[in-house]
C-alpha positions in Angstrom: 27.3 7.8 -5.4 27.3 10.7 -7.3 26.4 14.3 -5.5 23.6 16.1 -7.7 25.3 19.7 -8.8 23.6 23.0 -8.7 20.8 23.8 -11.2 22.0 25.3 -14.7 19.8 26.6 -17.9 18.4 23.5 -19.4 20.2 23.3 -22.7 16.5 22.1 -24.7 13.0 23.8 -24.4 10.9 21.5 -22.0 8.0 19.9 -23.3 4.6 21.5 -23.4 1.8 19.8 -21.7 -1.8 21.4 -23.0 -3.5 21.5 -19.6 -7.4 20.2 -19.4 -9.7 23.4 -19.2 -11.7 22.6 -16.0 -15.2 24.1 -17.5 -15.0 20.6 -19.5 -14.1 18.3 -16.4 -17.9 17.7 -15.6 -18.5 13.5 -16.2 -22.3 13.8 -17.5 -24.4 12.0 -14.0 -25.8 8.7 -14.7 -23.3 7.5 -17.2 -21.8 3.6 -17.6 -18.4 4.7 -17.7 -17.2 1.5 -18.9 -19.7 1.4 -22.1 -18.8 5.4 -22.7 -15.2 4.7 -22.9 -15.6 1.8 -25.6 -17.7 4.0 -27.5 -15.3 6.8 -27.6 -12.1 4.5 -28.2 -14.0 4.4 -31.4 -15.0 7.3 -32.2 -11.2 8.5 -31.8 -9.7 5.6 -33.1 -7.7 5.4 -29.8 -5.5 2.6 -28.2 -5.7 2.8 -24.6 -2.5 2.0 -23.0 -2.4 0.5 -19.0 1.1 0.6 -16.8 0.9 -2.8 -14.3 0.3 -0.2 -11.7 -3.0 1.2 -12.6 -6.3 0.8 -11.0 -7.9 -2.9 -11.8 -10.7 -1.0 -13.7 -8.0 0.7 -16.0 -6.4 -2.6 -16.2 -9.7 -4.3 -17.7 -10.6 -2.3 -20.1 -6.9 -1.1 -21.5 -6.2 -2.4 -24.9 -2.9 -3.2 -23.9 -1.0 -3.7 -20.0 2.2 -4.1 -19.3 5.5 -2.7 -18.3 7.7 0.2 -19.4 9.2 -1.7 -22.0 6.5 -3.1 -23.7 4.2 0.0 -23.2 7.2 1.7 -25.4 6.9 -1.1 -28.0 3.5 -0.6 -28.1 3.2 3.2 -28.2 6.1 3.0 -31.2 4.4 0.0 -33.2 0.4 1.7 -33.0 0.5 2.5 -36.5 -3.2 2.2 -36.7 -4.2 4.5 -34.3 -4.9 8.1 -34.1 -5.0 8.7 -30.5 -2.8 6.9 -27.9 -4.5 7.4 -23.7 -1.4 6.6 -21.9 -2.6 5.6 -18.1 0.7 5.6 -16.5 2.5 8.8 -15.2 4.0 11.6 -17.4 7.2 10.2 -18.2 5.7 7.2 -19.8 3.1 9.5 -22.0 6.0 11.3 -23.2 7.4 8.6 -24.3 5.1 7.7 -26.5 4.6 11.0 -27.8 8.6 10.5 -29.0 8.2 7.3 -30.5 5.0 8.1 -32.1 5.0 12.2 -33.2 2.1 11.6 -35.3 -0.3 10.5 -32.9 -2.0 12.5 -30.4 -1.1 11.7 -26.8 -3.0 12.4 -24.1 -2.5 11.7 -20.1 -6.0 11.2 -18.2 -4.3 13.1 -15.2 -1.5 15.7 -16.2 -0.1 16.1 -12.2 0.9 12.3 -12.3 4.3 12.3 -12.2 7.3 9.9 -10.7 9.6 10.2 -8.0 12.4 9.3 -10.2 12.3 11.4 -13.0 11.8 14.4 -10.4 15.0 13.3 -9.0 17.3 13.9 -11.8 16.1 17.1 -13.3 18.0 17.8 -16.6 19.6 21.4 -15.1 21.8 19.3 -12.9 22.3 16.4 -15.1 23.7 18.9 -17.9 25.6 20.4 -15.3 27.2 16.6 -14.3 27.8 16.1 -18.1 29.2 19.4 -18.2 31.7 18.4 -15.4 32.6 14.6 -17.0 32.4 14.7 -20.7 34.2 11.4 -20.9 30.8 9.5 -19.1 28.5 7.4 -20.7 24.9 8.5 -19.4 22.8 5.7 -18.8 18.9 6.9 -17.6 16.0 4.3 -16.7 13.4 5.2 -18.5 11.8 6.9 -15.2 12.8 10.0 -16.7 11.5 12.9 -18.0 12.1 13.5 -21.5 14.6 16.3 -21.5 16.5 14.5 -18.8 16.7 11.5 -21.7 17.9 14.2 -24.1 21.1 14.4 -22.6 21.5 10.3 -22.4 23.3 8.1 -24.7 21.4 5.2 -24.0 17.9 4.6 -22.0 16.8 1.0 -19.8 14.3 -0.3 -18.6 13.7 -2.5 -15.4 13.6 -5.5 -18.3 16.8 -5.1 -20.4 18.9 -2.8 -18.4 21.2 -5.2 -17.8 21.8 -5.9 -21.4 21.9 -2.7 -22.7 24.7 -2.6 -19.6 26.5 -5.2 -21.3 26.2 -3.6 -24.6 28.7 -0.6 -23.5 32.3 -1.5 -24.2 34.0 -2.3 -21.2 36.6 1.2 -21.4 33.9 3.5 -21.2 33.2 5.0 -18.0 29.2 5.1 -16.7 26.7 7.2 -14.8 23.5 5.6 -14.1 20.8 7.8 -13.4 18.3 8.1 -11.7 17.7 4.9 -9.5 20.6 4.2 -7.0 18.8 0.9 -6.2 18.4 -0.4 -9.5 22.1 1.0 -10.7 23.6 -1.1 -7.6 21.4 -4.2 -8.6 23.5 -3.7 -12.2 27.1 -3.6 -10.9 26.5 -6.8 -8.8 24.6 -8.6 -11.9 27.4 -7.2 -14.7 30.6 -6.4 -12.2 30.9 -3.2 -14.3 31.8 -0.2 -12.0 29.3 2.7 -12.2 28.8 6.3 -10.8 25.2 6.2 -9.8 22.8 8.9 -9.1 21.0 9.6 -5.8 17.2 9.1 -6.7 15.0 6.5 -5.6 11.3 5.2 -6.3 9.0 6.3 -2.9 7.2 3.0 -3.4 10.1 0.3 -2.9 11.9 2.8 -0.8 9.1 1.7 2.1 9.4 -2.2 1.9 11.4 -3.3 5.3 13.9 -6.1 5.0 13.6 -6.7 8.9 9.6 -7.0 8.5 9.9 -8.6 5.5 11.9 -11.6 7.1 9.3 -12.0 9.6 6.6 -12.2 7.1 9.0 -15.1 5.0 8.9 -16.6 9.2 5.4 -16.8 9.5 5.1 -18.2 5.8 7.3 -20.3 5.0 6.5 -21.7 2.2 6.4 -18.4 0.5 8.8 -17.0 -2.0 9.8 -13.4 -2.2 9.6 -11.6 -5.3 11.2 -8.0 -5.7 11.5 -5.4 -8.2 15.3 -4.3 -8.6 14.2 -0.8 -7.6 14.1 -2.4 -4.0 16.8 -1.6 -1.8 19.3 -4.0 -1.5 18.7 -5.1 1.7 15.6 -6.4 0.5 16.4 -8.4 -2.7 19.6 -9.9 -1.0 16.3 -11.9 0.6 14.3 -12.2 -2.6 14.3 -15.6 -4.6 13.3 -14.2 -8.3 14.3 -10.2 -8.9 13.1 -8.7 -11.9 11.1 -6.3 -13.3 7.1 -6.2 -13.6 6.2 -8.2 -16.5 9.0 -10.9 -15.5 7.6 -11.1 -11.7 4.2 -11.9 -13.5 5.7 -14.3 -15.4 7.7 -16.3 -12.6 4.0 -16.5 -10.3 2.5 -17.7 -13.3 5.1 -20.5 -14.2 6.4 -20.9 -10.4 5.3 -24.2 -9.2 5.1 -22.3 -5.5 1.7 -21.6 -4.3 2.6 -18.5 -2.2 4.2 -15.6 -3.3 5.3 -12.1 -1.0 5.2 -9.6 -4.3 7.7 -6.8 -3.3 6.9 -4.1 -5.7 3.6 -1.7 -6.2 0.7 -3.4 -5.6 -1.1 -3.0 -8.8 0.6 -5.8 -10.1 -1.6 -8.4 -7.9 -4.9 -7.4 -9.9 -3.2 -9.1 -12.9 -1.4 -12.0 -11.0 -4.4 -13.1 -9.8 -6.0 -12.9 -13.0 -3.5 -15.2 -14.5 -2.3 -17.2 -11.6 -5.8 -18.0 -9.7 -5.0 -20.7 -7.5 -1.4 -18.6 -6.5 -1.4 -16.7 -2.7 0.1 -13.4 -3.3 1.1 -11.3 0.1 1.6 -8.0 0.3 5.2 -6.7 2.0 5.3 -4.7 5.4 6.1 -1.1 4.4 8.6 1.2 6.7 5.8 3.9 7.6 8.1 5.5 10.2 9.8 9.0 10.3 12.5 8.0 8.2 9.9 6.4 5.5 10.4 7.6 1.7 8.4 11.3 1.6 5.0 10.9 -0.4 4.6 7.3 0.1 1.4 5.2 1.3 1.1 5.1 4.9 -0.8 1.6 4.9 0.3 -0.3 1.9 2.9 0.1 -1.1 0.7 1.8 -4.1 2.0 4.8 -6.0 0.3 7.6 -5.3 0.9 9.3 -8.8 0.2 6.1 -11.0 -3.3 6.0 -8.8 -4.1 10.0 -9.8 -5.4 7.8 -13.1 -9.6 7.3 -12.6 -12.3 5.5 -15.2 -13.5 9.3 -15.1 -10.5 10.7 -16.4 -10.2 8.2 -19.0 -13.6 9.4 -19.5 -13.0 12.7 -20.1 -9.4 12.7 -21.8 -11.1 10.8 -24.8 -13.9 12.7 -24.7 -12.5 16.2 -24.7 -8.4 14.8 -26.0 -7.1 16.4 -23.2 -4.5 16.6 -21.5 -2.5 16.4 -24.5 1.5 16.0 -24.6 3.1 17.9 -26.7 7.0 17.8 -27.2 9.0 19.9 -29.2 10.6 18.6 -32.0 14.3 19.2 -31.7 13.6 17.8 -27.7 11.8 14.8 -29.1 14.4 13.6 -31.9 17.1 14.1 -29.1 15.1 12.3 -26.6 14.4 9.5 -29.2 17.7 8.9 -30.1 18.6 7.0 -27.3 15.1 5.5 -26.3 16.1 3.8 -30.6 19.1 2.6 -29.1 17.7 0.4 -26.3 14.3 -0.8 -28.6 17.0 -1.3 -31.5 18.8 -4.3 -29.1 17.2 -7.8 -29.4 
């Protein structure tokens, strides 16, 4: 594991959020919210973009759900649209805003941010790359775009292994910023990697011992995890992968119960497409020791949940808060987010 260096000038401007003027943050009284946002989706010939881990409301009425990866593909392939509402956390908003400069991007809730991309800031990472220029940088998408500026190749939860096995064997790796995730990698590929000390505050809380009382009590159940799960937990899992493919395996799983360990916003669309399927939330560690920021009673993201119908609301209505990224940040952020779409 890699110790995080002292903070240096970030080599690239960062990019410039437009804050949302609070004077225009009033939602008129009495309004369907749901009918208001089709109507303005029009009018701005907006897509409306939903992360697995958004409200079920968000999730209804989103043009498109899914995971990191196919949010990407997504934001890169709306040709058609003028205005892209991203409801997911910063990271993914700027994102899109790379892959698709000519669109406008707006975030219903500017403060939502991610645990991971605030743990590998881009001052220290340029000061690591400073310090081992003979590294291949490998950053999960979790990542702020500046940080991805300095990468030569981005993941997701979906194809980081492959783009692992894309790197030639003699070059040396740094995985950033998921310590979970990059161990799940070295065990799948058997590559040695230096790996970064960040984590997600969600899957930091699920409890292996808890969890193996829960698999007791049910035992017909199978355990699901996301591979940002520590590893104590997924050496218990049956399936580990990322959101779209645990969605996948309850839907085609001939099990009938399922213990989903990853954020919770996942289960609105399970049950959706898997009906007759039991889905259990994991125990959480909500001890002293517990990952700082999580949920106290249940494993849901605090930031992806800053997200309401009455933001969506007003970031259509008013096309703020809009991302805006500077353009010699956003062609070096892109390169490598080209690099992982560009593998089949």
């Amino acid at each position: 594991m890699v110790n995080a260096p002292s903070l240096v000038t970030n080599p690239f401007s960062p990019p410039l959020a437009v804050p949302h003027d609070p004077k225009f943050c009033a939602v008129p009284p009495g309004i369907d919210l749901l009918e208001a946002i089709v109507q303005l989706k029009k009018e701005r010939n907006a897509i409306l973009l939903a992360h697995y881990y958004q409200e079920g409301d968000i999730q209804d009425i989103a043009d498109f759900v899914g995971d990191s990866l196919e949010l990407s593909r997504r934001a890169r392939d709306a040709k058609d649209a003028s205005v892209i509402c991203f409801c997911g956390v910063h990271f993914m908003a700027e994102s899109a805003k790379c892959l698709a400069p000519d669109k406008i991007v707006i975030l219903p809730d500017l403060e939502a941010g991610c645990s991971l991309a605030e743990a590998c800031p881009p001052e220290a990472l340029a000061e690591w790359k400073r310090r081992h220029p003979d590294y291949t940088i490998v950053a999960y998408i979790n990542t702020s775009a500046a940080t991805k500026a300095l990468c030569d190749w981005i993941c997701t939860s979906s194809n980081a292994e492959k783009v692992i096995r894309a790197i030639p064997e003699n070059e040396k790796i740094l995985f950033v910023p998921d310590r979970h995730l990059g161990d799940y990698l070295i065990k799948k590929t058997g590559r040695k990697m230096e790996l970064w000390p960040g984590s997600c505050i969600v899957h930091e809380t699920f409890n292996a011992r808890k969890i193996v009382a829960l698999k007791t009590r049910h035992p017909g159940a199978k355990l699901i995890a996301h591979p940002e799960c520590d590893a104590s937990v997924l050496e218990h899992a049956e399936f580990v992968g990322s959101t779209s493919k645990l969605l996948e395996f309850v839907i085609t799983d001939p099990a009938a119960e399922f213990i989903v360990a990853t954020e919770r916003g996942i289960l609105h669309e399970m049950r959706k497409r898997a009906p007759g399927k039991i889905l259990l939330e994991p125990p959480v560690d909500t001890g002293p020791d517990a990952a700082k920021g999580a949920c106290a009673s249940c494993n849901e993201c605090p930031h992806m949940r800053r997200n309401t119908l009455e933001k969506v609301y007003l970031a259509l209505r008013d096309l703020q808060p809009r991302i805006e990224i500077g353009e010699e940040l956003r062609l070096a952020a892109l390169r490598p987010l080209e690099r992982m779409l560009s593998l089949k």
